[in-house]
C-alpha positions in Angstrom: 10.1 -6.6 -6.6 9.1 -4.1 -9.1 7.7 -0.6 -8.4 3.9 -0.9 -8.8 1.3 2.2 -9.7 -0.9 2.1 -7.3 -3.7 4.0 -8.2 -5.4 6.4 -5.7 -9.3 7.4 -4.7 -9.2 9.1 -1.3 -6.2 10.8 0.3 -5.9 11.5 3.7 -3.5 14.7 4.4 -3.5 14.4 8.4 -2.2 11.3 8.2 1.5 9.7 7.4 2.8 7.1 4.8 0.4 4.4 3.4 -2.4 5.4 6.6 -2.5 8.4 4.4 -4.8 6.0 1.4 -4.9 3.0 3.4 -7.4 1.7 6.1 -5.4 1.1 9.6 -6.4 -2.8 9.1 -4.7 -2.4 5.8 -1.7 -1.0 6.6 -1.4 -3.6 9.5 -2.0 -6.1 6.9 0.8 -4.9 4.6 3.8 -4.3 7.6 3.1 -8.0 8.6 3.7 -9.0 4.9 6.2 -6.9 3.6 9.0 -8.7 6.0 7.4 -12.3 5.5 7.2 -11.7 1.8 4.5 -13.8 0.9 2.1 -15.8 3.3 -1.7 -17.4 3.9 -4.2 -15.3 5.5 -4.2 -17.4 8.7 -0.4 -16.8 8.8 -1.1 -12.9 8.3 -4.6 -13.4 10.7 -2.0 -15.1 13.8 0.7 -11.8 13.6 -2.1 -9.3 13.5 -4.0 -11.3 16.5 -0.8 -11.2 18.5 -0.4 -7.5 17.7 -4.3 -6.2 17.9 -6.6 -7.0 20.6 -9.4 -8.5 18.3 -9.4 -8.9 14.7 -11.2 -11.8 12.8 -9.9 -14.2 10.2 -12.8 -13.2 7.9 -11.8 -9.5 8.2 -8.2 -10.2 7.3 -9.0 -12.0 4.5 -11.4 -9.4 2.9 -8.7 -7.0 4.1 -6.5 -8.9 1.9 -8.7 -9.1 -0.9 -9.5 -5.6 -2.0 -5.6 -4.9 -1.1 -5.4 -7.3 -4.1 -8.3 -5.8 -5.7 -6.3 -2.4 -5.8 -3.3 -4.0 -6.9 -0.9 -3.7 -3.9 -0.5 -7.6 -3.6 -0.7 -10.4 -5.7 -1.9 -13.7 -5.1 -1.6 -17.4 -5.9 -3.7 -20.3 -4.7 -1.5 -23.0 -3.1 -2.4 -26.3 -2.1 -2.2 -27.9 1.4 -3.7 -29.4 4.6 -7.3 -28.6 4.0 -7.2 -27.9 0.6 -6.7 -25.0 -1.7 -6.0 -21.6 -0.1 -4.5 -18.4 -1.4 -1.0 -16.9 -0.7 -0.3 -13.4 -0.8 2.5 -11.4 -1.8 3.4 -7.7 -1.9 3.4 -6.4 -6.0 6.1 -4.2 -4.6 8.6 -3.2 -1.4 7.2 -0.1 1.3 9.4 2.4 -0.5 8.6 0.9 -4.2 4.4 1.9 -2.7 5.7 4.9 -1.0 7.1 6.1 -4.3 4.3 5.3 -6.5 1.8 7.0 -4.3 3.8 10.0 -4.4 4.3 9.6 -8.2 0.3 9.1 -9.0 -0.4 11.9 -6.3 1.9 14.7 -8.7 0.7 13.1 -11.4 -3.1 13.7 -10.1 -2.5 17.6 -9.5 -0.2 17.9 -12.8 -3.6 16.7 -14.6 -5.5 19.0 -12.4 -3.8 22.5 -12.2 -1.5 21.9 -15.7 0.8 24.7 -15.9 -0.1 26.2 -12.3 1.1 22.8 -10.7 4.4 22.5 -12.9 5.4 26.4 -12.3 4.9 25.4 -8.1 6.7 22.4 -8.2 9.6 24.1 -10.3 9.6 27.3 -8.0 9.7 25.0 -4.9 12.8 22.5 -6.0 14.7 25.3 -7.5 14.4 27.0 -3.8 15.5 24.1 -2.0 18.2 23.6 -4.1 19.6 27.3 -3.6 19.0 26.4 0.1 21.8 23.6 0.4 
């Protein structure tokens, strides 16, 4: 898996790891896929019903949609009992998304604060290397 840019609107600072840009139902969505790699949205709908209390099929697949609509999975329409159905997979691994939403987050305050935002980041890492 390659490292995707994932390209970010709304951060959340209180929260931790992808719930940081993510919607809980999302980030459910992903940590079921991740392992399995690639899979229907009924297979995704049955891990996330065994997991949550209530959560439709219809929800998990528009869950899944604008996941693919932001680029964080891909899909492929297979073929089979019932007809024609798409299968998702991750673009990239947890820590290939972790990085990338660090990456696109300096990036954003690089193209914000310029030289303010390089002169922190260069003051903080030159710290914490003098601390080790």
């Amino acid at each position: 898996m390659s490292i995707a840019m994932v390209t970010i609107n709304k951060l959340r600072f209180e929260k931790k790891g992808a719930e940081s840009m993510l919607s809980p139902l999302e980030c459910d969505a992903l940590n079921v896929l991740w392992p399995l790699k690639e899979a229907r949205v009924r297979e995704i709908h049955k891990k996330l019903k065994a997991q949550r209390k209530k959560v439709a099929l219809t929800s998990v697949a528009v869950i899944l949609d604008r996941l693919h609509s932001k680029g964080i999975v891909a899909r492929k329409v297979g073929t089979g009992r019932g007809g024609e159905h798409y299968v998702y997979s991750p673009v990239t691994s947890r820590e290939g998304f972790e990085k990338s939403v660090v990456e696109c987050t300096v990036n954003k305050l690089i193209d914000s604060f310029g030289p303010v935002a390089v002169s922190y980041f260069n003051e903080r890492f030159s710290t914490e290397k003098e601390k080790r």
